[in-house]
C-alpha positions as CSV (number, residue, x, y, z in Angstrom):
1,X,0.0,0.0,0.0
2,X,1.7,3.2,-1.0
3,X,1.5,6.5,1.1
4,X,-0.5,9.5,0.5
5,X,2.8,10.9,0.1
6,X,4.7,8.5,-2.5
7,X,1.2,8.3,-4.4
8,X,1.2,11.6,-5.4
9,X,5.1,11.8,-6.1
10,X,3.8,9.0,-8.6
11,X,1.1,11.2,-9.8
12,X,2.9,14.0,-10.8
13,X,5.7,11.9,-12.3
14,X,3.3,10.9,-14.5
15,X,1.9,14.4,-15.2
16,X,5.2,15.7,-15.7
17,X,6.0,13.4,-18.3
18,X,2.7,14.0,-20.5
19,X,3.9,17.6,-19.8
20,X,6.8,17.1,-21.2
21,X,6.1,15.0,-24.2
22,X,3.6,17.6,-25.2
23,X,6.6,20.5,-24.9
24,X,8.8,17.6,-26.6
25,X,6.3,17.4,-30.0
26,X,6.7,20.8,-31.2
27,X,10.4,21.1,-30.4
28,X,11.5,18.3,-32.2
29,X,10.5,20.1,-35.3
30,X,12.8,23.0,-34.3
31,X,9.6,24.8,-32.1
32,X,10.0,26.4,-28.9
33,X,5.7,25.9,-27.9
34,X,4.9,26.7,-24.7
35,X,1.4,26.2,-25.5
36,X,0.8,23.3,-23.1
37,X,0.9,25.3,-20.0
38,X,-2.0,27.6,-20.5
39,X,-3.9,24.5,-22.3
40,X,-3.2,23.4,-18.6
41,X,-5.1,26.2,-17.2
42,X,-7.8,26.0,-19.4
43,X,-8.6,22.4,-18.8
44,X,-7.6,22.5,-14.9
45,X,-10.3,25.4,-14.6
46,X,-13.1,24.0,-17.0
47,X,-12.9,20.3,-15.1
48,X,-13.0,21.9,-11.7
49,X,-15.3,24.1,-12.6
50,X,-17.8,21.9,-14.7
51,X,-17.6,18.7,-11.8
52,X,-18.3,20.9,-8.4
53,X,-20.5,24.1,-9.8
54,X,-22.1,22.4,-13.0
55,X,-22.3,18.4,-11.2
56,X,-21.2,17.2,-14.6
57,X,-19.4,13.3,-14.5
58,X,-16.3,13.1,-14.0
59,X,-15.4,11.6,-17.8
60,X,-17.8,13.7,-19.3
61,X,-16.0,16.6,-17.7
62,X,-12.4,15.2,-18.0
63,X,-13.4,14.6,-22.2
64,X,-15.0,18.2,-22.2
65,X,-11.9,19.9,-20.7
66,X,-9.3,18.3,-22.9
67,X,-11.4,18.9,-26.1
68,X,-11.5,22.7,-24.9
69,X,-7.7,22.6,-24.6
70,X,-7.5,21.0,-27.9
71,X,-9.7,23.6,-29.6
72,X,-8.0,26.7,-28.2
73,X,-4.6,25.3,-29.6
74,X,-6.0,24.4,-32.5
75,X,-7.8,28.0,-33.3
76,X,-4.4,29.9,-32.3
77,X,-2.5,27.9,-34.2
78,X,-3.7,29.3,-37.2
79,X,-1.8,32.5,-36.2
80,X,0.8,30.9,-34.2
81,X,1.7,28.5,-37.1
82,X,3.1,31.4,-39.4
83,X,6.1,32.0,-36.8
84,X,8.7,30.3,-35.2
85,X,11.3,30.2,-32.9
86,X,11.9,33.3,-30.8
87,X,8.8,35.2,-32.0
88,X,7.1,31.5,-31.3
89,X,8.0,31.1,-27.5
90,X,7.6,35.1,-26.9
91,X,4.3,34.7,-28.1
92,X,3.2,31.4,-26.2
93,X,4.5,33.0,-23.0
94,X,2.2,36.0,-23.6
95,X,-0.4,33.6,-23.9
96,X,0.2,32.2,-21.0
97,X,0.1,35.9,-18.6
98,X,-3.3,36.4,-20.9
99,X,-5.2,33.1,-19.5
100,X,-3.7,34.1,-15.9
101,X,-5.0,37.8,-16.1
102,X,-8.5,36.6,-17.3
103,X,-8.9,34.0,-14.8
104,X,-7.5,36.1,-11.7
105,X,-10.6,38.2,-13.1
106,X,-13.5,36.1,-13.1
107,X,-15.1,36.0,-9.8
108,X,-17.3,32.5,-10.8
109,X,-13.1,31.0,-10.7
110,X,-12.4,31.8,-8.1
111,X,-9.8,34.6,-9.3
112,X,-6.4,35.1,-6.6
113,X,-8.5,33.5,-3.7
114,X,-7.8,29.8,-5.9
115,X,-10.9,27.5,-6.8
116,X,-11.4,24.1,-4.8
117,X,-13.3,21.8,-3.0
118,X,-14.2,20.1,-6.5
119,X,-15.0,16.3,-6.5
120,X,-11.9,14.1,-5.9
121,X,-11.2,11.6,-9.4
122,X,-11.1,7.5,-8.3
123,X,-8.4,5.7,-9.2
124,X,-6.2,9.1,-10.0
125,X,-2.7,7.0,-10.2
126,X,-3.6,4.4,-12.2
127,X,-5.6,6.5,-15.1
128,X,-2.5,8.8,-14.7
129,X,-0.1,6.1,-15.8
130,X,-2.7,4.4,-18.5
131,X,-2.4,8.2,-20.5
132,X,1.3,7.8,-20.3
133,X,0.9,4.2,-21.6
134,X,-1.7,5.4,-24.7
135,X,0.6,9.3,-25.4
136,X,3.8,6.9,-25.6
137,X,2.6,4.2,-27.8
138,X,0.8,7.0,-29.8
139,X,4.0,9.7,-30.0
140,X,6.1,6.5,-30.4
141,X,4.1,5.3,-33.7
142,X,3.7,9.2,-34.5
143,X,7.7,9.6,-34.5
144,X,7.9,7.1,-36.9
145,X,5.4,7.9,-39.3
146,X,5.4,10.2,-42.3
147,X,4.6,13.3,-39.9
148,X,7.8,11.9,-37.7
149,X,9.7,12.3,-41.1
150,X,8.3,15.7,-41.9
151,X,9.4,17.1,-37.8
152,X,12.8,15.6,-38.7
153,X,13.3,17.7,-42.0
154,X,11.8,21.1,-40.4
155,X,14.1,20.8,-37.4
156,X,17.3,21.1,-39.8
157,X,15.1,24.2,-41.4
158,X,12.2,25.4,-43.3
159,X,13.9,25.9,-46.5
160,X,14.8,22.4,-46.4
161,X,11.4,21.0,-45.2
162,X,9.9,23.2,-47.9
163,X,12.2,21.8,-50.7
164,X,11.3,18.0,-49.7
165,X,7.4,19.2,-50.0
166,X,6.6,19.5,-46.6
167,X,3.4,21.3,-45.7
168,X,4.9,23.4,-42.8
169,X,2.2,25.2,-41.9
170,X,0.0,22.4,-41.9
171,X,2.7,20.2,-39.8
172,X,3.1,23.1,-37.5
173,X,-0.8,23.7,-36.8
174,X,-1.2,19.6,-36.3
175,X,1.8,19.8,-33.7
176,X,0.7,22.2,-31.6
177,X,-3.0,21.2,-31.6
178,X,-1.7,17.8,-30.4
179,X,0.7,19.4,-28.0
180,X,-2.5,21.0,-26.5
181,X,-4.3,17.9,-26.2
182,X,-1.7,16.9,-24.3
183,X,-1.5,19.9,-22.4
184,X,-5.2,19.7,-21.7
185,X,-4.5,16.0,-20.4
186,X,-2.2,17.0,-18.2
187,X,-4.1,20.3,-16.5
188,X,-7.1,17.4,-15.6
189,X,-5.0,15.3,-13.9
190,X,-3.0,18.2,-12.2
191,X,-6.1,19.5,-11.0
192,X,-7.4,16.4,-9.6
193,X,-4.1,15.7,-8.1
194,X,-3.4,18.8,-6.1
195,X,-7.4,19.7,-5.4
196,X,-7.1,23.8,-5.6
197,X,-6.0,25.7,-8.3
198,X,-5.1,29.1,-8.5
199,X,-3.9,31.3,-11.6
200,X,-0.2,31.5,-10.6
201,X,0.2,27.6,-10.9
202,X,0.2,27.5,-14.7
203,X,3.4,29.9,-15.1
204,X,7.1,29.4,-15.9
205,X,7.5,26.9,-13.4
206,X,5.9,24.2,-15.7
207,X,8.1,25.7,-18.4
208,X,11.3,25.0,-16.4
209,X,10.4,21.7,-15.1
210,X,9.3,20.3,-18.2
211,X,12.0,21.5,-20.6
212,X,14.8,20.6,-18.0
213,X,13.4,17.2,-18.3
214,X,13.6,17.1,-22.4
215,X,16.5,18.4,-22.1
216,X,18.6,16.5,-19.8
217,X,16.8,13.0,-21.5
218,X,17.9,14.2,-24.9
219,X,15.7,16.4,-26.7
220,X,16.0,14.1,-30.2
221,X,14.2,11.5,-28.9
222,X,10.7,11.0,-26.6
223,X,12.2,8.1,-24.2
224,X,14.6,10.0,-22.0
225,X,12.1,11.5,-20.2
226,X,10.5,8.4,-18.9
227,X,14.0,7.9,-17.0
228,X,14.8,11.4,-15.9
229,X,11.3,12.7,-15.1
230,X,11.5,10.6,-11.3
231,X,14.9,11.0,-11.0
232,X,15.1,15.1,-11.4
233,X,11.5,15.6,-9.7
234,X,12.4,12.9,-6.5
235,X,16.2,14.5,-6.1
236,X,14.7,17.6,-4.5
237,X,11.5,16.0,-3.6
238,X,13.7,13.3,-1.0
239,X,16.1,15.8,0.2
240,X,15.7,17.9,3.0
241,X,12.7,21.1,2.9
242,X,15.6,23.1,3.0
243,X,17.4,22.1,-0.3
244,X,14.2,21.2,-2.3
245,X,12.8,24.8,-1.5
246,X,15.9,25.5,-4.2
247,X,14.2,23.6,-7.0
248,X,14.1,26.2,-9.2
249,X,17.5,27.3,-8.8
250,X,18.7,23.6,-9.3
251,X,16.8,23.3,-12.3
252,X,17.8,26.5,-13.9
253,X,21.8,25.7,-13.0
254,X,21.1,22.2,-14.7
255,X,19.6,23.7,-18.2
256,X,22.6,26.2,-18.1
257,X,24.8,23.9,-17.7
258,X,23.5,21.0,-20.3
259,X,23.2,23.9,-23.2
260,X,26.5,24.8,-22.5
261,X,28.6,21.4,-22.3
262,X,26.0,18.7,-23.3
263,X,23.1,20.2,-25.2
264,X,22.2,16.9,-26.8
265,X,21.2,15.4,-23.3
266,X,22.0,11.6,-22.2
267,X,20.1,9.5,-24.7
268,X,20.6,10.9,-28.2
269,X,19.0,8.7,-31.4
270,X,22.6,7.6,-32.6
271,X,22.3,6.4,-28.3
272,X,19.4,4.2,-29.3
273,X,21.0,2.8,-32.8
274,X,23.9,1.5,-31.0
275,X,21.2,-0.3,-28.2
276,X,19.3,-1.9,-31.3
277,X,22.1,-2.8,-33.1
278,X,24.0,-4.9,-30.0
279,X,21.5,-7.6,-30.0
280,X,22.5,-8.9,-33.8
C-alpha cells in the first residue's frame, strides 16, 4: 500500500511526463511551444469548474476539458503556425500571462482567492499512468510515421522542409494542436491531483520543469524522459525542505549547464541505434 505521500510523487511523475512529451512534440520540429501550459489552465479550470458548480461526471467533464484545450490550440494555431522560434515562445509566453489575467478576473473562478473543493477523481494514479501508456505508444508510432519524417526535416530548417514538399504550416498547426491535447491531459490530472487551483500555478514553473526534463533526457528522442522525469523531480523531492525549496535554482543551474557542455542530453538517437544494433 503506498503512502498519500509517495502516491502523489507517482502522480505527478506521471503528469510531468505527459507535460513534457507535449513540450517535446513541437520542439523536435525545431519549435519552442509553450502552449501546453496555458492548455493546462484551461482544462484545470473548466474540469474543476464543470464537476463541483455544474455536477457534470467526471469523464464527461475530463473529455470536455481536454477537447477545450485542444480547440484553443488548434484556433491559435492558425496564427501561431506562421512564426517560429523566438517570435514562437515570446508569443506562447504571452499567452500564458493572458489566461492568468482573465482567470485572476472572473469571480465565478475563483480569481487570486484559488478554486477548490471540487470532486476528488477515483483511481487518480492508475488512469495517470494508463495516459502515459496510450501518449507513448501513440508519439512512439507518431515519431515514426510520415509526420515523424516531416518534424525531422523542419528541425534542420524550413527551406529544407519546404524543398522535400513538406506542408509546414500544416505540420506546424497539427503539432501544436496535439501538444494542447496533451496539455489539456495533463491540467485534468493536475487539477485532480493537487485539489485547488489558483492562476499563478500554470506559469514558468511548468516551463522549467518540463524542458529541464527534455533536455537533460535528450531532446532528439521522446524516451529520455520516462528515465529522468522521477529521478530530477524525486532529487529535490527526497532531500531535505531546506534544499528542495531551491528547486528552481537547481533546475535553472542544470539547463545552463546541459546547453553549454551537453546540449544533446544523455540519450541521443545515434544512443538508441547502438542499443538496437547490440543484439544482432
Amino acid at each position: 500500500m503506498l503512502s498519500l505521500h509517495m502516491e502523489g510523487f507517482l502522480i505527478t511523475v506521471g503528469i510531468l511526463i505527459i507535460l513534457g512529451w507535449s513540450l517535446y512534440l513541437p520542439l523536435r520540429a525545431g519549435q519552442m511551444y509553450n502552449g501546453p501550459v496555458f492548455a493546462m489552465a484551461i482544462a484545470g479550470y473548466f474540469v474543476a469548474y464543470t464537476t463541483r458548480d455544474l455536477n457534470w461526471p467526471i469523464p464527461l467533464a475530463f473529455v470536455m476539458a481536454v477537447a477545450a484545450s485542444t480547440l484553443a490550440a488548434y484556433l491559435l494555431a492558425f496564427g501561431l503556425a506562421k512564426v517560429t522560434g523566438f517570435a514562437n515562445a515570446v508569443a506562447t509566453i504571452a499567452l500564458i500571462f493572458i489566461v492568468q489575467t482573465i482567470i485572476r478576473n472572473l469571480e465565478f473562478l475563483g480569481g487570486t482567492a484559488g478554486f477548490g473543493f471540487f470532486p476528488e477523481m477515483p483511481c487518480l494514479l492508475p488512469i495517470t499512468y494508463a495516459f502515459v501508456v496510450i501518449i507513448m505508444v501513440l508519439l512512439h508510432r507518431l515519431s515514426n510515421s510520415r509526420i515523424g519524417r516531416a518534424m525531422e526535416a523542419m528541425d534542420f530548417g524550413e527551406d529544407l522542409s519546404a524543398s522535400m514538399g513538406i506542408n509546414t504550416r500544416a505540420t506546424s498547426m497539427l503539432l501544436q494542436t496535439i501538444s494542447g491535447g496533451l496539455g489539456g491531459i495533463a491540467g485534468v490530472l493536475y487539477a485532480f491531483n493537487i485539489g485547488t487551483l489558483f492562476p499563478e500555478i500554470f506559469s514558468f514553473n511548468f516551463l522549467l520543469y518540463g524542458f529541464t526534463i527534455i533536455l537533460v533526457g535528450g531532446r532528439s528522442t521522446m524516451w529520455g524522459l520516462l528515465l529522468f522525469a522521477p529521478i530530477l523531480w524525486g532529487i529535490p523531492e527526497f532531500l531535505l525542505a531546506s534544499i528542495g525549496q531551491w528547486r528552481n535554482v537547481m533546475y535553472g543551474a542544470i539547463i545552463i549547464t546541459l546547453l553549454v557542455l551537453w546540449p544533446q542530453g544523455a540519450i541521443t538517437k545515434d544512443i538508441l541505434r547502438r542499443l538496437r544494433r547490440e543484439p544482432g
